[in-house]
Structures are given as C-alpha cells and as structure tokens.
TORPA-845964 format. One line per field, with one value per atom (N, C-alpha, C, O, CB): x, y, z. Coordinates in pm, 1 decimal, always signed. Atoms other than C-alpha are relative to their C-alpha. Glycine has a CB too. Layout:
BEGIN
px: [X,...]
py: [Y,...]
pz: [Z,...]
***
This chain:
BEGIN
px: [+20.5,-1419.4,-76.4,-183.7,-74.7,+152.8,-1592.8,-63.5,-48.1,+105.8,+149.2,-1897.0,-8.2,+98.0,-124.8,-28.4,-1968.4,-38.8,-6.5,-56.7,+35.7,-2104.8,+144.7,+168.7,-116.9,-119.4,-1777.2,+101.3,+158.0,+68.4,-78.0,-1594.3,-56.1,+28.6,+56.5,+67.3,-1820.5,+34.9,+113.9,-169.3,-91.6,-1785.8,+190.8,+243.7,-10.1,-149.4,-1399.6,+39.1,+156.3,+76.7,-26.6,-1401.4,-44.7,+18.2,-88.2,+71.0,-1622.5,+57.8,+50.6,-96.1,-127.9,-1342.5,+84.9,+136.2,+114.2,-191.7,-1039.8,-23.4,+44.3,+68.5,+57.1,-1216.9,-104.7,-153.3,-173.3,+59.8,-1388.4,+90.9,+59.8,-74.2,-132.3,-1025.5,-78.9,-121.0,+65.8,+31.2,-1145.0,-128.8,-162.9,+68.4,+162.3,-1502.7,-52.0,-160.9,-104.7,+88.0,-1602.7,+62.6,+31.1,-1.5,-76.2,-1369.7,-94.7,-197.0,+96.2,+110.8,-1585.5,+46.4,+126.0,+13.8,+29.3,-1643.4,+181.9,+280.6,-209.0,-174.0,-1297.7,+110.1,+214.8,+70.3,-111.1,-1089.6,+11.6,+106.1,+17.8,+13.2,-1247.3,+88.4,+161.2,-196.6,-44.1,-1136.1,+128.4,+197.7,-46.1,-136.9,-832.0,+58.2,+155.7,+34.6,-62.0,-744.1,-4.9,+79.5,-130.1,-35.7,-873.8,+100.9,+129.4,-64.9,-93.5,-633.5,+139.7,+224.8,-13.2,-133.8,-357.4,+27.2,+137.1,+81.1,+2.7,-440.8,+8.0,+108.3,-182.9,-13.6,-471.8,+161.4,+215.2,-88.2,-115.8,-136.7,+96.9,+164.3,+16.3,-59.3,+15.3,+0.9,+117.0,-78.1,+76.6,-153.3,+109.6,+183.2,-187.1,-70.5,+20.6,+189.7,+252.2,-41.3,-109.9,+363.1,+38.6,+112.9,-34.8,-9.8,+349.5,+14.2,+103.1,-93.1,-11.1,+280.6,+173.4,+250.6,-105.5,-132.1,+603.7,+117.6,+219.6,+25.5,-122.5,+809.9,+76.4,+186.8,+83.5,-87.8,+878.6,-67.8,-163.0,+19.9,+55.8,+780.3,-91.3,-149.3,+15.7,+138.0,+478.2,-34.3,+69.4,-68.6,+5.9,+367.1,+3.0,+31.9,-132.9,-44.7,+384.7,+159.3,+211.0,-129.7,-145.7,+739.2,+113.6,+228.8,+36.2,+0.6,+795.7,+35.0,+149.3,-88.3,+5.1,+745.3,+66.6,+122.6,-169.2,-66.4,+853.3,+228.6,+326.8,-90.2,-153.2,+1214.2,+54.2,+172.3,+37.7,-49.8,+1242.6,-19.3,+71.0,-70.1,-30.7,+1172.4,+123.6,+188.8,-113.0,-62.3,+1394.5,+129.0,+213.3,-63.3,-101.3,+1629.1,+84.2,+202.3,+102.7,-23.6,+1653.2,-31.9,-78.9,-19.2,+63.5,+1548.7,-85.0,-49.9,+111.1,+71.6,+1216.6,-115.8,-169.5,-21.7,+83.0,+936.4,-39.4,+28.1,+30.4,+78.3,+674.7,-49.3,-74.6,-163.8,+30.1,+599.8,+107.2,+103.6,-34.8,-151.2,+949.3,-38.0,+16.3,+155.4,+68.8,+756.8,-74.2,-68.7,-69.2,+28.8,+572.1,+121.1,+117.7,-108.6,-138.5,+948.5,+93.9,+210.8,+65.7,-41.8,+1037.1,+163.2,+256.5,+10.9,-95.9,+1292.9,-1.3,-56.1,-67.2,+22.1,+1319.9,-9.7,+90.7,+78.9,+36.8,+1160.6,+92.8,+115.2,-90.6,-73.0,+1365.7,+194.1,+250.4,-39.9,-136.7,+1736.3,+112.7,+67.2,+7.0,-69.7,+2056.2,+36.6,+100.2,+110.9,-55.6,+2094.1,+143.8,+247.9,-18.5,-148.0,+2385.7,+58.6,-12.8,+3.5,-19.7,+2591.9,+52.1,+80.1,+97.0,-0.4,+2645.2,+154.5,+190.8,-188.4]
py: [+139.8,+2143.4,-70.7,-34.5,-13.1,+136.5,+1854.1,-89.9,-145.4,-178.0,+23.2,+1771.1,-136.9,-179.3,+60.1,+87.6,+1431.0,-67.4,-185.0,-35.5,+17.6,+1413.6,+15.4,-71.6,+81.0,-58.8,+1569.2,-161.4,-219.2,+182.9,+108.5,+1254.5,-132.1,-218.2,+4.1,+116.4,+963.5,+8.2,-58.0,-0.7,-2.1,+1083.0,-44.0,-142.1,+183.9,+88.8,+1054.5,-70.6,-91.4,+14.7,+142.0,+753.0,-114.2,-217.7,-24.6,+59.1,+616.1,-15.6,-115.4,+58.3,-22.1,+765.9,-104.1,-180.8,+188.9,+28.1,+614.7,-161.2,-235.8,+20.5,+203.2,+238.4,-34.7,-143.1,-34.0,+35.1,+282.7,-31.1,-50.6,+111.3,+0.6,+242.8,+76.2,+191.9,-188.6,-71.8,+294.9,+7.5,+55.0,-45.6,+7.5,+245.4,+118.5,+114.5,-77.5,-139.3,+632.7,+29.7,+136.8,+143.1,-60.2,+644.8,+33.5,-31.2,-100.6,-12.6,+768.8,-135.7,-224.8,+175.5,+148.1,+501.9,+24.8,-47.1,-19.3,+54.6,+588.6,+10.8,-50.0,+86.7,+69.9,+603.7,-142.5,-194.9,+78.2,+123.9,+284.6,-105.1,-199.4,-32.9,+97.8,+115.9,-6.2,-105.9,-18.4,-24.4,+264.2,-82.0,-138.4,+120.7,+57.2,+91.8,-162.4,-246.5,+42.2,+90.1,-191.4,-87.3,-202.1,-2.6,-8.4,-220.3,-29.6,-98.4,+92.0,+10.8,-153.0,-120.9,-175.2,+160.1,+163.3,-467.8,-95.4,-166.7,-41.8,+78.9,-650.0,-10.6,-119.8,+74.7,-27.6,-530.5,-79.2,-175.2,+134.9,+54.4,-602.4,-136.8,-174.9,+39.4,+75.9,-928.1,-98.9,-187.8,+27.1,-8.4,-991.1,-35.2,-141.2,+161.7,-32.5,-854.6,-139.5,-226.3,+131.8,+95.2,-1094.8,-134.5,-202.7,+9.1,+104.8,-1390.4,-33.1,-121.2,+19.4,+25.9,-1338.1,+13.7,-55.1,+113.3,+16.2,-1244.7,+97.0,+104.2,-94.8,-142.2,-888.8,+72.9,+19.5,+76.5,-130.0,-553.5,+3.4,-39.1,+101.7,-118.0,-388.1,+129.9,+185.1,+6.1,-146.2,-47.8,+56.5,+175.7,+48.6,-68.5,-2.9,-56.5,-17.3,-28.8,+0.7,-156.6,+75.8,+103.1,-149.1,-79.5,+23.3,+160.2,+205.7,-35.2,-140.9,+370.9,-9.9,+76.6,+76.0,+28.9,+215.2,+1.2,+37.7,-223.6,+22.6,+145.2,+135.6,+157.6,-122.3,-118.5,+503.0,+85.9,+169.3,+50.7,-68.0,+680.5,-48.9,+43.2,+25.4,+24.8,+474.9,-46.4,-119.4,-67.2,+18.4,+461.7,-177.5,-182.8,+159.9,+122.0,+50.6,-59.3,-3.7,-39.7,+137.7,-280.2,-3.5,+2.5,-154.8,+11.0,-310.9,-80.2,-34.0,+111.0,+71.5,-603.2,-15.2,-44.2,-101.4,-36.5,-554.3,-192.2,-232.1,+128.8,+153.7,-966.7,-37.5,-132.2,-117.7,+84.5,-1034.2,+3.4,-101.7,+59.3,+33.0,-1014.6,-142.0,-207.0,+91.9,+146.5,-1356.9,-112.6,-235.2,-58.4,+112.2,-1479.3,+42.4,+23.4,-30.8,-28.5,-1326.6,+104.0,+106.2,-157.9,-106.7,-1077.9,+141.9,+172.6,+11.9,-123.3,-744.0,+82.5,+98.7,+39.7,-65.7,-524.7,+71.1,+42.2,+101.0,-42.0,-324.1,-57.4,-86.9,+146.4,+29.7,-412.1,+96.7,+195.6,-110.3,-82.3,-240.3,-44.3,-147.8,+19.4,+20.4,-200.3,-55.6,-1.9,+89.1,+54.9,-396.2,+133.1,+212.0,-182.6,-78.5,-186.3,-107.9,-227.5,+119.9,+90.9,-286.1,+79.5,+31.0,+7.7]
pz: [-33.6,+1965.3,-111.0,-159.2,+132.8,+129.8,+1699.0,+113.5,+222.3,-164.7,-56.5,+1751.2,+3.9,-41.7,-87.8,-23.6,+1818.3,-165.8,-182.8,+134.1,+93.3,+1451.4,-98.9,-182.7,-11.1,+70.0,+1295.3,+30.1,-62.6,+91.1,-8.3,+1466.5,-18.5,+4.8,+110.3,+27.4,+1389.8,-163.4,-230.8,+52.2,+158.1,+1032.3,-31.5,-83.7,-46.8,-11.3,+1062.8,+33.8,+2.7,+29.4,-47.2,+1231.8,-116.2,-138.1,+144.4,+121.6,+934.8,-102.9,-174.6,-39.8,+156.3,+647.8,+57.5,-24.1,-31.4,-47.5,+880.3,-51.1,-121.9,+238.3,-13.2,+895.6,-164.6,-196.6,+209.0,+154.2,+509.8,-93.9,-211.4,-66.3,+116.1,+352.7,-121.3,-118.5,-59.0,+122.3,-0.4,-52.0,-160.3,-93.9,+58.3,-26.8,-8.9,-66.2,+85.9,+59.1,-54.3,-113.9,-165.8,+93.9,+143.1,-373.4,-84.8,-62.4,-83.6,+119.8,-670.8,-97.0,-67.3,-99.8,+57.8,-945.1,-99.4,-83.2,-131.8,+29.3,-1165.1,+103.3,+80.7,-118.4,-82.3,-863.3,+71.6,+130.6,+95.5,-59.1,-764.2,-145.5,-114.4,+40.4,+47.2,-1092.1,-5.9,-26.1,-95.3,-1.1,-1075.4,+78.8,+29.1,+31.8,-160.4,-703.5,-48.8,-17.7,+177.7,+34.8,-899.6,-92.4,-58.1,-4.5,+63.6,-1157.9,+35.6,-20.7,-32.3,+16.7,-972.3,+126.1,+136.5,+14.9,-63.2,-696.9,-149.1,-150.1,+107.4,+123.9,-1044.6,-35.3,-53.7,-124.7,+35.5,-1121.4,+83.6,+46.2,+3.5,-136.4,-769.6,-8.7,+6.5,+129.2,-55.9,-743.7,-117.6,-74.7,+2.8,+111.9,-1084.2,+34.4,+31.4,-58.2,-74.0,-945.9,+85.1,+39.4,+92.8,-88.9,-643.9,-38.6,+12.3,+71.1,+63.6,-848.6,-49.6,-11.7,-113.0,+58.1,-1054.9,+124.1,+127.2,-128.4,-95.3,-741.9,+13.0,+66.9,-29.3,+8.8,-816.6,+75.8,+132.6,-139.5,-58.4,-659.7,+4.2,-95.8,-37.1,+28.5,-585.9,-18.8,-55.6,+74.9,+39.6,-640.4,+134.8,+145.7,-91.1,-125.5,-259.5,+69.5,+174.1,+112.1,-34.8,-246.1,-99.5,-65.8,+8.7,+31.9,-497.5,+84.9,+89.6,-47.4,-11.9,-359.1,+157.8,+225.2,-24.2,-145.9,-31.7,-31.7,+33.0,+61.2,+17.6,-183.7,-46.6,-19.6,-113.1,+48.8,-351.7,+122.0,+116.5,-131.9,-80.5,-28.9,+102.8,+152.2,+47.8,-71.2,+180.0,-67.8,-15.8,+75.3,+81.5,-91.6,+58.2,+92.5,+18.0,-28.4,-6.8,-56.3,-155.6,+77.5,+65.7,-131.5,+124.5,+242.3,-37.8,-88.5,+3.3,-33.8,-134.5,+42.5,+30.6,+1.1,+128.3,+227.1,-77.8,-118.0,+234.1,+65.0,+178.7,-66.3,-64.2,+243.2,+60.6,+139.1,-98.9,-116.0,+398.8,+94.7,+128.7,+30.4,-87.1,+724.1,+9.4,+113.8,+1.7,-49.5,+650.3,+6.7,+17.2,-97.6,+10.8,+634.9,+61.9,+28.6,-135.3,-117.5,+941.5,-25.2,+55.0,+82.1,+109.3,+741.0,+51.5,+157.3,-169.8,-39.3,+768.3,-93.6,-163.0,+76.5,+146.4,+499.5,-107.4,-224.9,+25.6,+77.3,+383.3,+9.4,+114.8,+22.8,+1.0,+307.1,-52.5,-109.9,-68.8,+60.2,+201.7,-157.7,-177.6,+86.7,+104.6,-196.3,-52.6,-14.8,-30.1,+21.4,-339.3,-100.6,-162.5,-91.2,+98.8,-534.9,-113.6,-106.0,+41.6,+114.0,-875.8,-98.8,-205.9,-93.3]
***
C-alpha cells in the first residue's frame, strides 16, 4: 500500500508539469515553447503536432479545436 506521503508526493509531480525539471532541461522546454510559439505565429506545425502527425500517421494541428475542427485529418496524397 503507499503511504499517504508516497501519494501527496505524486500528486505534487502530476500538478508540477515541469517545474521539478533541472536547470538545462528547464531551458531546453524553454526553447522549444520559443520555437512553437514561433511555429504558431507562421501557421505551421508544432513539435507536438508534429509527433502527433507521425504517430497517427495524419495531418494533425492540435489548435483546430478553437475552430471547432477535428485535429487530426486524413493526409492528401500527393
């Protein structure tokens, strides 16, 4: 059984997203929101639609939700 200490801690990781990162994985995370943030501007991919489109082998943009869309789509062929 965990202790009630064992689950307060993991409740703490689940709801800290990234704030226990050490300092270069922190700049790293920053970087690649920089990147993203970047991305979005121009109107292309992100690094999580990205990795989202290679597993689901689709066209996939995770903001098509604020445009009532449906994330992923079927690739055209070319």
């Amino acid at each position: 059984m965990m202790t009630q200490t064992t689950m307060v801690v993991l409740t703490l990781l689940l709801i800290s997203g990234c704030t226990f990162l050490p300092v270069p994985l922190a700049w790293l995370n920053y970087a690649r929101t920089g990147y993203d943030v970047t991305q979005i501007a121009e109107g292309k991919a992100t690094t999580a639609d990205s990795v989202l489109s290679a597993t689901t082998d689709k066209d996939c943009r995770i903001f098509n939700v604020l445009d009532a869309k449906d994330i992923c789509t079927e690739r055209t062929k070319k």
